[in-house]
C-alpha positions as CSV (number, residue, x, y, z in Angstrom):
1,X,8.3,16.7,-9.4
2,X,8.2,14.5,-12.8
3,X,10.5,11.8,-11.4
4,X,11.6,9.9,-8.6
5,X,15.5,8.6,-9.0
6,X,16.0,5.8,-6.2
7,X,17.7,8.3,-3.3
8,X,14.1,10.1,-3.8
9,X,12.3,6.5,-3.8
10,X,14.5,5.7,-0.7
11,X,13.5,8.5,1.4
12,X,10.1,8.0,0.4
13,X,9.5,5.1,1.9
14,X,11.4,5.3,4.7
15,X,8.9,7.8,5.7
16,X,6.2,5.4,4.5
17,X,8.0,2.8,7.3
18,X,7.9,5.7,10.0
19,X,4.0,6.6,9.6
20,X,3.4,2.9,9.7
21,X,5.3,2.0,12.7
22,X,3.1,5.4,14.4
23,X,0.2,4.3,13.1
24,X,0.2,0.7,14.7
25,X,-3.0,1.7,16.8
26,X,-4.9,3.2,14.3
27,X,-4.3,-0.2,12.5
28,X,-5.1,-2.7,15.9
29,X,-8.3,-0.2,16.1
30,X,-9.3,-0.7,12.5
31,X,-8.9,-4.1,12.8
32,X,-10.6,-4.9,16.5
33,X,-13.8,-3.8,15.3
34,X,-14.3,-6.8,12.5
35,X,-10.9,-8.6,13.4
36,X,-8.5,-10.3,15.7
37,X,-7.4,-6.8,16.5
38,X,-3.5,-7.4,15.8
39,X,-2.8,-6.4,12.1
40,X,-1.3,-3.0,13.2
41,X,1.3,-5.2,15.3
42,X,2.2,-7.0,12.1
43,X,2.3,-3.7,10.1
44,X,4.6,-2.2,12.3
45,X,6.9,-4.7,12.5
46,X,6.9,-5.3,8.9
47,X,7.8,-1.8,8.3
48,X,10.7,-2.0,11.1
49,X,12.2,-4.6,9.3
50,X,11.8,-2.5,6.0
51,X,13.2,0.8,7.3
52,X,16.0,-1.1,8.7
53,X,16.7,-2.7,5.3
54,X,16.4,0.5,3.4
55,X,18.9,2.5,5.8
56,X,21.2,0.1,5.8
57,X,22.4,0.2,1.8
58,X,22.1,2.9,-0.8
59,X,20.4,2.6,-4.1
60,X,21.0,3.3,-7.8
61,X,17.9,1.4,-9.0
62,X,14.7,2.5,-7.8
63,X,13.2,-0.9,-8.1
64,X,15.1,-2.4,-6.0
65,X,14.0,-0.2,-3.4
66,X,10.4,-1.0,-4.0
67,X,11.7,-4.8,-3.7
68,X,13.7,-4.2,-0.9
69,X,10.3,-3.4,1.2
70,X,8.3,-6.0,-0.3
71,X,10.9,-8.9,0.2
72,X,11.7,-8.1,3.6
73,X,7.6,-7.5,4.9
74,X,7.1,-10.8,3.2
75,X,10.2,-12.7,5.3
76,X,9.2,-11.1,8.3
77,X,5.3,-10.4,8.7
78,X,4.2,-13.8,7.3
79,X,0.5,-14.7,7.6
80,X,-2.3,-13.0,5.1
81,X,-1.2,-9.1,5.7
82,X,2.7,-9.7,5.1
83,X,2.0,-11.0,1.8
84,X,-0.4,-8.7,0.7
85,X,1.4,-5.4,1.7
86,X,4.6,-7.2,0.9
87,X,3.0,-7.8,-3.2
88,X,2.1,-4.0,-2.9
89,X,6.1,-3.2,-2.9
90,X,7.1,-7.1,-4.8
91,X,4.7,-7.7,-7.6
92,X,5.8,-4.4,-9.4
93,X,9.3,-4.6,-8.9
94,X,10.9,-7.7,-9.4
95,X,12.4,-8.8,-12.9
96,X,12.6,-5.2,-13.6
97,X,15.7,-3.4,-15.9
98,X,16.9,-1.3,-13.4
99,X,16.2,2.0,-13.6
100,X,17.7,5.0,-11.8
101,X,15.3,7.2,-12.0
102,X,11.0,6.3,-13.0
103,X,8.2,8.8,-13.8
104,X,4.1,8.5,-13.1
105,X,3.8,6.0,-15.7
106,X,6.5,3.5,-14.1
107,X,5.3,4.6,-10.5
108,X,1.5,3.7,-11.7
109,X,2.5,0.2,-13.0
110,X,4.2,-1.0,-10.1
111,X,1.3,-0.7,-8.2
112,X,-1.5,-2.0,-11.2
113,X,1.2,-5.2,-10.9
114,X,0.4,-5.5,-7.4
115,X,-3.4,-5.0,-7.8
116,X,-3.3,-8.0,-10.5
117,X,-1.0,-9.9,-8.5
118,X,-2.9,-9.5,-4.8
119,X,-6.3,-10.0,-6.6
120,X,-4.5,-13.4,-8.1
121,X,-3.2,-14.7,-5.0
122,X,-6.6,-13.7,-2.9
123,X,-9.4,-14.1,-5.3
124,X,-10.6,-10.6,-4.0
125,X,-12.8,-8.4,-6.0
126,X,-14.1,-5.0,-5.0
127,X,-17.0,-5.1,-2.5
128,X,-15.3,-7.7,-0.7
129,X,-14.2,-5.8,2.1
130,X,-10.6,-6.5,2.0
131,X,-7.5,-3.7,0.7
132,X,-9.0,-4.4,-3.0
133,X,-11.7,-2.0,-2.1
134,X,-9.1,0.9,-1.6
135,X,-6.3,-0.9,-3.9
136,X,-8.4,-1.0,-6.9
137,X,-10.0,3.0,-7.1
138,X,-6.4,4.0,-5.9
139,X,-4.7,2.4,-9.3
140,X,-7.8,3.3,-11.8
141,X,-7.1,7.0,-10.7
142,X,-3.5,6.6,-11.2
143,X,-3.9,5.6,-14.5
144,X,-6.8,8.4,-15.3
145,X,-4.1,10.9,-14.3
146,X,-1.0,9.3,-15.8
147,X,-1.8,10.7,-19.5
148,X,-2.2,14.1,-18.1
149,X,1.2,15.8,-17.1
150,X,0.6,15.8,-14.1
151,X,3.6,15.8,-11.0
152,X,3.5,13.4,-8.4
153,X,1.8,15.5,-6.0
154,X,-1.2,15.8,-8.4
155,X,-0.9,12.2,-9.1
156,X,-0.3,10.9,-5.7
157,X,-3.5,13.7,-4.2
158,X,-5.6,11.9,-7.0
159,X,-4.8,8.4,-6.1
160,X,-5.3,9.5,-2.3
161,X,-8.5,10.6,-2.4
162,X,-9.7,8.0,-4.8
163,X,-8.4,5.2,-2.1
164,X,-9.8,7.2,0.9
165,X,-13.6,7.2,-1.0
166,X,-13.0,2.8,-1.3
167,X,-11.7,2.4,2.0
168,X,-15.3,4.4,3.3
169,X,-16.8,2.2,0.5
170,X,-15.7,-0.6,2.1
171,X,-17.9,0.4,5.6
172,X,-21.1,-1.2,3.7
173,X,-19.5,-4.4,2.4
174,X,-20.0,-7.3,3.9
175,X,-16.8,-9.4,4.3
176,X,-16.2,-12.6,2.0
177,X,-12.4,-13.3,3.7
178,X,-10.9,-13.6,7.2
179,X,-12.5,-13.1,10.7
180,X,-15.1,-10.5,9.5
181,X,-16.4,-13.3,7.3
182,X,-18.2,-14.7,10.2
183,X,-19.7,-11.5,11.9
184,X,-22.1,-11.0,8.3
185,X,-24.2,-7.6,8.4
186,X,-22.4,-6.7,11.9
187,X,-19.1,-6.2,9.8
188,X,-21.6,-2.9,8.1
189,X,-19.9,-0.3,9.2
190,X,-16.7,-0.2,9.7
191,X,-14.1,0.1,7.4
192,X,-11.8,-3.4,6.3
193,X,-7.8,-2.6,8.1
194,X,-6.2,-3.1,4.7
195,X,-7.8,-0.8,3.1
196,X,-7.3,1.9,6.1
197,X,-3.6,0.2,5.5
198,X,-3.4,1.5,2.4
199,X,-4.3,4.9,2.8
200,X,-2.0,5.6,5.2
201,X,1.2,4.2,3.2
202,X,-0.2,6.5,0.2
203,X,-1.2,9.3,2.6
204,X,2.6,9.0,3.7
205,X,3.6,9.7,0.2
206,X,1.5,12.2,-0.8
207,X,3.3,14.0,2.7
208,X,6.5,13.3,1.3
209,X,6.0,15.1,-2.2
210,X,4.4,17.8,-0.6
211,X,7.7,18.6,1.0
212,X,9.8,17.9,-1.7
């Protein structure tokens, strides 16, 4: 798979939503050992409201899918993680031509517009221990692989494991934002939530291609 036309994109993340919405433990977990323990709650709802959105209207623009999630996490998650995750879907995808169908190099710069846009709005850099850690590695390997004809699979397996190595990265950071801030060298560790966040919603669509 080359491309990605919006029914594709659609499906996608609607099994994005789902993994999310089963993952809200993993999330809580993640986040009670440096945090208040309650971003997985958020997460999950987020993605309700998303999945909801997405099944209710079809798409012939495959931006406005990606928008569709990020506008309604924003709306309903509030507070620090909605708009992060939220920008993840947003930053890439609004004011865009629409487009029925996208390939790697369109996919890979909806999500560098993110990393710009949550690095603006947070001030985080890698090492940091926030979703940057696994955000940033994720879209440098996207673009490493974009050049090489590679499917989605390929691309999505490359940007996988590259976010997987930041979000273990991130275990030995100590945290300049949030709760963790004030626990210093305890927050060594443990991973930051976002960036377990993060490989789950790319984890979901690695699964996806897989079976596609």
């Amino acid at each position: 798979m080359k491309k990605l036309n919006a029914a594709q994109t659609k499906s996608m993340t609607i099994q994005v939503a789902s993994v999310m919405i089963a993952s809200k433990e993993i999330m809580c977990e993640a986040d009670r050992n440096i945090g208040d323990g309650d971003h997985g709650i958020g997460m999950a709802n987020g993605f309700d409201a998303a999945r909801l959105a997405l099944e209710s209207q079809e798409f012939d623009d495959v931006y406005k899918v990606f928008f569709t999630v990020g506008r309604t996490m924003i709306k309903e998650m509030g507070g620090a993680s909605g708009i992060i995750f939220g920008t993840l879907f947003y930053a890439g995808s609004k004011n865009m031509e629409p487009k029925e169908e996208i390939g790697i190099k369109e996919f890979t710069t909806i999500f560098e517009k993110a990393l710009d846009d949550i690095k603006a709005k947070g001030q985080a850099n890698v090492g940091d221990k926030t979703v940057v850690d696994g955000l940033d590695p994720f879209v440098k390997a996207l673009k490493q692989a974009e050049g090489k004809d590679n499917t989605f699979e390929e691309l999505l397996q490359t940007g996988y494991d590259a976010a997987v190595a930041g979000k273990e990265a991130s275990k030995q950071f100590i945290a300049k934002f949030g709760k963790a801030k004030t626990l210093g060298e305890r927050a060594i560790g443990y991973p930051d939530a976002g960036a377990v966040s993060l490989t789950l919603i790319v984890g979901a669509m690695l699964d996806w291609v897989k079976a596609h």
